[in-house]
N, C-alpha and C positions, 0 to 999 in steps of 0.2 A: 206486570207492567201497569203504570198508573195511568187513570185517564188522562192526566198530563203529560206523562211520557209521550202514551201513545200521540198525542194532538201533535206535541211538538215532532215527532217523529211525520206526521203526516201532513206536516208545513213545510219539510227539508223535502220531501218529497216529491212534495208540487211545486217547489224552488225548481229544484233539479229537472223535474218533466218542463216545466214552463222556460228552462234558460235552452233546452235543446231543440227546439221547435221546429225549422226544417232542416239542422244541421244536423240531427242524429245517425250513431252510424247502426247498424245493424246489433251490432253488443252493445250497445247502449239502448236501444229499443230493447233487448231481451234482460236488461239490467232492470229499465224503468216496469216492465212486465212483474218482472219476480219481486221489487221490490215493492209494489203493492199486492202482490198474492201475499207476502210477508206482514205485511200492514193488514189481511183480513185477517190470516192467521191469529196476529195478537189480540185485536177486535173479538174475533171467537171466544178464543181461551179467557179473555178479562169477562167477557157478558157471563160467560159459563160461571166462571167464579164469584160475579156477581147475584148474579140467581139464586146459585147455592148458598150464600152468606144471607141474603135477605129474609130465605124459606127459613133458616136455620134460627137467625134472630129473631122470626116471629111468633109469638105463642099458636097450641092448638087452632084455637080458634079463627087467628088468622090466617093460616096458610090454606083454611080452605078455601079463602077468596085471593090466594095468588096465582091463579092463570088470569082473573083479571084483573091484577094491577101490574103484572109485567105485561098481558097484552095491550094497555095503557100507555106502557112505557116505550114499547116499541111502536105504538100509531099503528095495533093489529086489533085482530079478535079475539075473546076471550079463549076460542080456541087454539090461535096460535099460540097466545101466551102460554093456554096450559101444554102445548108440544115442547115446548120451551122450558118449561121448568121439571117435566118430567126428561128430558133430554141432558139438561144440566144435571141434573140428582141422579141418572145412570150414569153420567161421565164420572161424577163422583167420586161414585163406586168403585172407578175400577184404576188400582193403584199405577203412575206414570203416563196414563195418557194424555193427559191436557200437560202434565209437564214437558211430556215428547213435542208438543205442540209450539211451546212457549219457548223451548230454545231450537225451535227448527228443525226438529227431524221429522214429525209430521205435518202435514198440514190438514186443513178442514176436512178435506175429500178423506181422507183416511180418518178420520175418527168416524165420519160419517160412513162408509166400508164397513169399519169394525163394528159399528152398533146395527149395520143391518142385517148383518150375519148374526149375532147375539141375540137379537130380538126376534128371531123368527123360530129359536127353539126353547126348548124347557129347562132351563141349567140353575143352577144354584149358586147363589152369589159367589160361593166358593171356587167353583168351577168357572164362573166366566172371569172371576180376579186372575186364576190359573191361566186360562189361554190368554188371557191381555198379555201377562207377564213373562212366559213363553212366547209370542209373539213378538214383543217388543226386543228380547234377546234374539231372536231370530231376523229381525227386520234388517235388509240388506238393500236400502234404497228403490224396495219395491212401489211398481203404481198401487194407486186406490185400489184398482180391481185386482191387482195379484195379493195383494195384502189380505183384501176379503175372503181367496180361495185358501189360502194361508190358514184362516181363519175357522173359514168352513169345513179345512182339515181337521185342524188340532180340536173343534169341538168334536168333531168323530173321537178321536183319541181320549179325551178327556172321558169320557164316560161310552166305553163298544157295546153294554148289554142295550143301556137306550137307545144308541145308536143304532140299533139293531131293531129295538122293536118299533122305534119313530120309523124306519124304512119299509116294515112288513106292516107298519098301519099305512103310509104314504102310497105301498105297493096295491094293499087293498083299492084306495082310495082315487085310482090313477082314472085321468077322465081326458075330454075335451070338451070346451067350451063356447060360446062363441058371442059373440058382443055387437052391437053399433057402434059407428065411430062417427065423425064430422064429415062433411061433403062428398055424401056418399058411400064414403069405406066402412069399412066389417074388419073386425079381428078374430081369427080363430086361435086358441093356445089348446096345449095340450102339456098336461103334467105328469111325468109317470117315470119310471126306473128309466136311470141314464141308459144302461146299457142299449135299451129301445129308440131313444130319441138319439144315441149314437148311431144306432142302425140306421134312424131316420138323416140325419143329416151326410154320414156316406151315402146315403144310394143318391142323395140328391148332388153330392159333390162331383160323384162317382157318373152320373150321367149328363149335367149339364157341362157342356164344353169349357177349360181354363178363360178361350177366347173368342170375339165373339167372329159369328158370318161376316165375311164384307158386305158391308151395306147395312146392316145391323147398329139401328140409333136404340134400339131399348139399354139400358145400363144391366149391369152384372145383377144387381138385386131384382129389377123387374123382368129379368130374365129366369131368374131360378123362383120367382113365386107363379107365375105362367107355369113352368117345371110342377110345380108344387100342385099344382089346379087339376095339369094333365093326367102327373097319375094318380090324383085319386078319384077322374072323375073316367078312368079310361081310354083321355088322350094319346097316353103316350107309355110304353113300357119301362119299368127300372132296366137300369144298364147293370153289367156286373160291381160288386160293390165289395168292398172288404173295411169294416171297421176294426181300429186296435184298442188293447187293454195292457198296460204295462202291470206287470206281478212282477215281484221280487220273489226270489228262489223259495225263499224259508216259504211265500203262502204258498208257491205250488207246490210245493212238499207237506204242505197242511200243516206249519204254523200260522197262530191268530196274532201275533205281538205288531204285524206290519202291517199297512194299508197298501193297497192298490190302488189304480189309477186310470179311470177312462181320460185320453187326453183332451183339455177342453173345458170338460165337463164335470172336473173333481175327484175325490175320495171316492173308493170303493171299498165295500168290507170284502176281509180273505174269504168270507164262503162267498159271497156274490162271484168273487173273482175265479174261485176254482169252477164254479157254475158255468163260466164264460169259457177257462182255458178247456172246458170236458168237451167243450163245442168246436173249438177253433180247429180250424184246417193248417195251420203251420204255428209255429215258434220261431222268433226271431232273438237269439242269445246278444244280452248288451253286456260287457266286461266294466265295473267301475271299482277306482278303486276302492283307499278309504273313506276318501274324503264324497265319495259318491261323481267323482267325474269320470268320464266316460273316457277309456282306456281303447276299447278295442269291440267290434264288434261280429258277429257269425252270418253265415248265410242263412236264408230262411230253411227249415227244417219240416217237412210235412210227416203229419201228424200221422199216426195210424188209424184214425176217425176224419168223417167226412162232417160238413156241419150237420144238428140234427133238423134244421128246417132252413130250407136253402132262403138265403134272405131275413129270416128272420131270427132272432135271439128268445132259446127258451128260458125261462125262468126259475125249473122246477131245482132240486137240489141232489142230484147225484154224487155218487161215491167219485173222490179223484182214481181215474185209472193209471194204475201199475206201466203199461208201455209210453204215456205220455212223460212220466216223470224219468223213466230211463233215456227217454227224447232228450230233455232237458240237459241231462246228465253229461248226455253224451261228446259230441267233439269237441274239440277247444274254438275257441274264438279266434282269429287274427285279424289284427292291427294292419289298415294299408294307411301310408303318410301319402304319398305323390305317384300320382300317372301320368304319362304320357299324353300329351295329347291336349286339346281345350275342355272336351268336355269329361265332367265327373263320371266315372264307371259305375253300375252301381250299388258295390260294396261302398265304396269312399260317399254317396250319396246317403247309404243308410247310416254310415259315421256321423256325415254332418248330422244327418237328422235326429240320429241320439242324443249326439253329443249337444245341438242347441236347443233340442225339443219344440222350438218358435221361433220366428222371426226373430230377427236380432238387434230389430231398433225396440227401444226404450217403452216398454208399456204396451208391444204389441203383442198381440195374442192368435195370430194366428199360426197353426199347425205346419212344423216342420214339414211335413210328409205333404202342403198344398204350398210352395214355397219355390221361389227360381233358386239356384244353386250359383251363387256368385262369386267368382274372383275378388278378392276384398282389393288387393293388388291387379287393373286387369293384365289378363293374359298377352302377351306370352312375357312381359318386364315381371310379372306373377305367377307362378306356377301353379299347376293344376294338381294341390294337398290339401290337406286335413287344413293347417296352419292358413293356409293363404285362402279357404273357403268357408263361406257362411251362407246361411239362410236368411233367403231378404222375400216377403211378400213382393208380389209385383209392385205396390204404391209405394214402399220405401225401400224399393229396387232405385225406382224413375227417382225417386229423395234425395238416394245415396248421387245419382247423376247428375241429377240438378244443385243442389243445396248443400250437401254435406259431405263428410270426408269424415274416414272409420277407419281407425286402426285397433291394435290387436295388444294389450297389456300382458304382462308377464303371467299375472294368474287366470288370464283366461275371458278377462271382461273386454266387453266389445267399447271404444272410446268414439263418441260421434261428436263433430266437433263442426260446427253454425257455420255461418259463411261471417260472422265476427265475430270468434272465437269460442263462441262460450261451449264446453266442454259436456256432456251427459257420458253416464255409466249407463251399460247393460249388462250387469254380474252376469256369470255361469247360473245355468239351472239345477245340472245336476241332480242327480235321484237321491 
């Protein structure tokens, strides 16, 4: 799009916001919304493409004074600028992105996603063209953030021996830190093998309450860092906790061709993950079919092994054992569609929870297994199944009550639909 295009595009714009002024309806407020996130969009993709033509036209010697004449050109600093052109010249690089961008299937947020994940590891041009282009065939109207996990798969995949040895340096390498902040506050982080800080965010789930004491004005977050203070300063004991690890068959039978999955939390390689099932006190069998949608699912299965450190997740690399994989093997799955009654049983609760892995509005991310189990239809005009149930966080539980309406597509995708129409997908997850 030409800088004239776009202008004129962004004079129809302000026509149309300036002629609805207190007369807009609610789809027309989410109209004029997207059509200026559409108007940054082109803006992006034309600067990017600019950038890139200017460095390109200019001989050796000048491009090494273009961080400052495009931070000149944007009223920045010579350091913005050079963010800026080294930003454009990886977009580049990497074949369909900015075109994904210019006819609307991504937007900012998602190039931006995809270069954060890219730029934090060590890949070869080759390799990061490979995941753009595998990505982009695999893009299914996901958010910025599920794109980037998307992302931060398929570089696992692209190259497993560095992926392996980037993990056992990172695993070396694992710490905690601790910083100043503004008005008083401190930040602590800690970076180290998911499987731990899985650990760490169960027991925290696992002991602070869903809801809060009567009389209780603290909020849900300043409730679980209080949580967070006590046990580690002795206030308060962990409560019982149980973290998961989804494996696909082939790894616990010790093929390397799959990845595993702390939920949440990303990719795991099949030996971290056989490391994890040598530990686990049950198996829970999920049935999908080809297409990796979730068919049917089993009751939990206890293991012949107890954990090896109560609470906590060992790291070391033991042999997969011989009774765990017969566990596996063993009884069939069964499918429940509808029970009796209002509330989910709960085989039909771990369906849903396979089958949506997370909430099921649009871009959220929180874990099926911390989720209300809701009548998408309420009860009793809706029956208490597979079909008529879903997984709704508590905040777009109260959403779906106040503001929206959600129904149920043929293949599986959840349809949310405004209080003035306008429409949102939330495809299937699927394994």
């Amino acid at each position: 799009m030409t800088p004239e295009k776009l202008a004129s595009w962004v004079d129809r714009s302000l026509s149309k916001t300036e002629g609805m002024l207190f007369t807009a309806t609610p789809a027309e407020e989410l109209d004029a919304i997207g059509r200026w996130q559409q108007l940054k969009d082109q803006a992006f993709a034309g600067q990017m493409r600019e950038i890139v033509a200017a460095f390109n036209r200019a001989t050796a010697h000048e491009r090494g004074f273009a961080a400052d004449e495009v931070g000149l050109a944007v009223r920045a600093t010579t350091t913005t600028g050079g963010k800026l052109v080294q930003q454009a010249l990886s977009i580049a690089e990497l074949p369909g992105l900015l075109e994904a961008v210019e006819v609307g299937t991504l937007t900012e947020w998602h190039v931006y996603a995809v270069l954060s994940e890219l730029d934090v590891v060590e890949l070869t041009l080759e390799q990061r063209q490979a995941v753009v282009l595998v990505m982009l065939a695999r893009f299914n109207d996901q958010a910025p953030g599920e794109l980037g996990r998307l992302v931060r798969r398929l570089i696992v995949q692209v190259d497993r021996a560095a992926a392996a040895a980037r993990d056992a340096k990172a695993t070396r390498n694992r710490r905690v830190w601790f910083s100043g902040d503004v008005d008083g506050q401190a930040v602590v982080t800690a970076r180290g093998p998911a499987a731990a800080i899985a650990a760490i965010r169960a027991s925290l789930e696992a002991t602070l309450p869903d809801d809060a004491a009567p009389g209780e004005e603290r909020r849900r977050d300043a409730r679980e860092f209080d949580l967070f203070v006590d046990l580690l300063t002795g206030g308060a004991e962990a409560g019982s906790w149980s973290a998961g690890v989804v494996v696909p068959f082939s790894v616990a039978d010790g093929g390397d061709l799959e990845l595993a999955e702390i939920p949440g939390l990303g990719a795991i390689l099949p030996s971290t993950a056989r490391d994890l099932l040598e530990q686990c006190e049950t198996v829970s069998q999920i049935a999908v079919d080809a297409d990796g949608v979730v068919v049917a699912v089993g009751d939990p299965i206890r293991t012949a092994r107890q954990p090896v450190l109560e609470g906590h997740v060992r790291l070391s690399r033991p042999v997969l054992a011989d009774p765990i994989v017969r566990t596996l093997t063993a009884p069939p799955v069964e499918r429940v569609l509808v029970a009796a009654g209002y509330r989910f049983p709960p085989r039909l609760q771990r369906f849903l929870e396979a089958r949506d892995r997370t909430c099921v509005f649009p871009g959220c991310n929180r874990q099926a297994m911390k989720t209300d189990k809701d009548h998408r239809i309420p009860w009793p005009a809706g029956p208490t199944s597979a079909d008529n149930g879903q997984c709704l966080c508590r905040h777009h539980h109260r959403a779906k009550q106040a503001v929206f309406s959600v129904s149920l597509d043929s293949d599986g995708s959840y349809r949310w639909t405004t209080r003035g129409g306008w429409e949102f997908l939330r495809h299937p997850k699927g394994y």
